[in-house]
N, C-alpha and C positions, 0 to 999 in steps of 0.2 A: 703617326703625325705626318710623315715623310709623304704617303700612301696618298693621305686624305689633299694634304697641299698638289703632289703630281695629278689627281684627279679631278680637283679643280681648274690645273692651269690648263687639263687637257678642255675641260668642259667650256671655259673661256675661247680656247682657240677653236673650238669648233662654232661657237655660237660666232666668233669674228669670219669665218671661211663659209658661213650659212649664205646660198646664195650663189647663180653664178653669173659670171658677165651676160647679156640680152643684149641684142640687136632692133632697135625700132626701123619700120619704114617710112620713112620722112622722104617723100622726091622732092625737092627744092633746085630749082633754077638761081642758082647764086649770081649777085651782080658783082661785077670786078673785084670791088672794095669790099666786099663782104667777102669774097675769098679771099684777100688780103689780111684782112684782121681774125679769119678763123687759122690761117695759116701760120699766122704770129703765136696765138695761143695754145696752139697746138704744139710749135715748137719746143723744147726742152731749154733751150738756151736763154728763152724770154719768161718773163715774170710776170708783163704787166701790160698792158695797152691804152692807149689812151686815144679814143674816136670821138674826133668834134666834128658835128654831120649838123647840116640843116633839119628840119622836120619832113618826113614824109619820105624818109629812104631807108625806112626798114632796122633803123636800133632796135627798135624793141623785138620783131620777129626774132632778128638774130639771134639776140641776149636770151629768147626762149629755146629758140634749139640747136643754140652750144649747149646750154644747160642740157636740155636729149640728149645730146650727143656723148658729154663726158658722164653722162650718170648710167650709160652702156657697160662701163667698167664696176663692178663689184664694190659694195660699199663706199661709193663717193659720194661727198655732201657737196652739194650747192646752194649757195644762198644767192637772190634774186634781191636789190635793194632800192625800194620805189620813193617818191617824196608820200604815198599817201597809203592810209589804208585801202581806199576806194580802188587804187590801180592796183593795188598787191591783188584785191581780189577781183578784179577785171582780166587780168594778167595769167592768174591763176585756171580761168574758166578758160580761156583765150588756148593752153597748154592743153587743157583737159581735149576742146575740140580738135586739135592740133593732131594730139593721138588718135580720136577718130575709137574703133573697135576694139583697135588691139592694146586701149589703156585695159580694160575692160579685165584681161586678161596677166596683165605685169603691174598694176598699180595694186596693190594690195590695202592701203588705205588712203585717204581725204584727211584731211585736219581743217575744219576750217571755223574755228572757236577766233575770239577776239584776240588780234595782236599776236597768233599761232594758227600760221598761213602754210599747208603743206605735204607734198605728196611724198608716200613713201611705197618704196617700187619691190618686186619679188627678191630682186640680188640686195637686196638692204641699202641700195642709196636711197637718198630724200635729198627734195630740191625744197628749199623753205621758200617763201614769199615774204617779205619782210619791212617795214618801214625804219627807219630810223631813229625808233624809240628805244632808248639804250637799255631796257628790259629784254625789249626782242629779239636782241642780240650778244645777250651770254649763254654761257653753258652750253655752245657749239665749236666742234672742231673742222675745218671746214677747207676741202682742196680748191675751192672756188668760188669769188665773190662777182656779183656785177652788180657795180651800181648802174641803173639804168637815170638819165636825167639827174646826173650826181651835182650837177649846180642850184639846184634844187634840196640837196641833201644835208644834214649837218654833217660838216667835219669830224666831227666829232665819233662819228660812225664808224669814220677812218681809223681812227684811233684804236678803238673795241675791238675790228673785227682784223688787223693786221698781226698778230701775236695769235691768233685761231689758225690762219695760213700758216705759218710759218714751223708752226709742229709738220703739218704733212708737206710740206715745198709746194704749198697753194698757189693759185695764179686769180689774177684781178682785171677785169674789164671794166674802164671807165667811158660812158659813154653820154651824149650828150651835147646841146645845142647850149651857144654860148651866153652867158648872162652877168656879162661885166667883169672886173680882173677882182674876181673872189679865187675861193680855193678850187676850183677848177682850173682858171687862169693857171695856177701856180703847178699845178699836178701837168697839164700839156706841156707847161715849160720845162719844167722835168723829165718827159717822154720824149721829146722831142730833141734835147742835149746829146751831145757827143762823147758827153761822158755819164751817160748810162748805157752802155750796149745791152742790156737786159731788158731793158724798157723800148716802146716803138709809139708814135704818134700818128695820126693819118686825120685828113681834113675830107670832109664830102658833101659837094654843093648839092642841090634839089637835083640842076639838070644830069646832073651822072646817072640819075637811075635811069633805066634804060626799060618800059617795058616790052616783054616777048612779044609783041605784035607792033610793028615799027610804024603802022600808021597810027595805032592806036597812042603811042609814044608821041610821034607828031603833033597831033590834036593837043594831047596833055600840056605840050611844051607852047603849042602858039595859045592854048587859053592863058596858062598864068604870064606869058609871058605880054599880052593884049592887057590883063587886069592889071600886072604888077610892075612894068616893065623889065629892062634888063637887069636893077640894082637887083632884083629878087633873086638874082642867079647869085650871088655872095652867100659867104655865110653872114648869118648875125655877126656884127660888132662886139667885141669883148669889153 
């Protein structure tokens, strides 16, 4: 009995070590504030982020390849949390070309059945795609969540998917453009506190982004700023 139980726990631990950490090639020109909040969550000492950005500076890129980035490491799960099915799987195609050849080669399987959105890679992580349908989101354990456009999301979400972290010391990227003092509101005001050092906040107007060809930046910045004028440079009003 003794025999048969040591041969199981061995066969369990090997099927959990199946797999070993991959390297993708992603070249990315990071803008300021995006190496700021990849730096936060990367850190050990923080848990949680919370980025209120205008439209059009690059959340969503990001929140796709941190997700790359930490599913580099052997068996990590990340889940991706969108307001819709439609983005989840926009999102998901978005990633797939993102990889380019060399998914071709470390993606091992697709998932893309209704409301189970999801790649699963040679080292045994999987990145889910996910809406906030409280189905969607059990029976996962999970080192990483992002909601993407979480003002948009039920709270409720929050609730489900915080006791899945907290088995592996998971970490949380909230991100998103503001839409009144709902529970968004209330999650920045908690990031942004002095008494959370665990937690970090950061705000990003349109005109921060910066792009790599400064005339082509120029142009960008005197159209919207001819159509929209200067209020456009704020963020949305909470």
């Amino acid at each position: 009995m003794v025999n048969r139980q040591n041969n199981l726990l061995n066969t369990i631990n090997k099927q959990k070590s199946k797999g070993e950490n991959i390297t993708l090639d992603i070249n990315v020109e990071w803008q300021s504030y995006q190496k700021t909040v990849l730096n936060w969550l990367l850190d050990d000492n923080i848990d949680s982020v919370c980025w209120v950005a205008s439209r059009q500076v690059g959340k969503s890129f990001l929140a796709r390849t941190l997700a790359l980035k930490v599913i580099e490491k052997r068996d990590t799960k990340v889940m991706l949390i969108y307001p819709s099915e439609k983005q989840a799987k926009y999102f998901m195609q978005e990633m797939l070309s993102m990889l380019g050849k060399q998914g071709d080669s470390i993606v091992v399987a697709k998932t893309k059945s209704q409301g189970n959105l999801q790649l699963t890679f040679k080292n045994g992580s999987i990145i889910y795609f996910r809406t906030d349908a409280p189905e969607s989101l059990l029976g996962v354990t999970l080192d990483f969540v992002i909601f993407d456009e979480i003002g948009n999301i039920d709270p409720e979400a929050i609730a489900l998917l915080l006791p899945t972290l907290d088995m592996r010391g998971g970490k949380i990227l909230y991100c998103g453009t503001p839409k009144g003092h709902n529970h968004f509101f209330n999650i920045y005001l908690e990031h942004a506190s002095e008494d959370t050092p665990n937690m970090r906040a950061i705000e990003t107007r349109w005109n921060e982004f910066q792009h790599p060809i400064p005339e082509l930046d120029r142009k960008r910045t005197s159209s919207i700023l001819k159509k929209r004028g200067t209020a456009s440079m704020s963020i949305p009003k909470w």
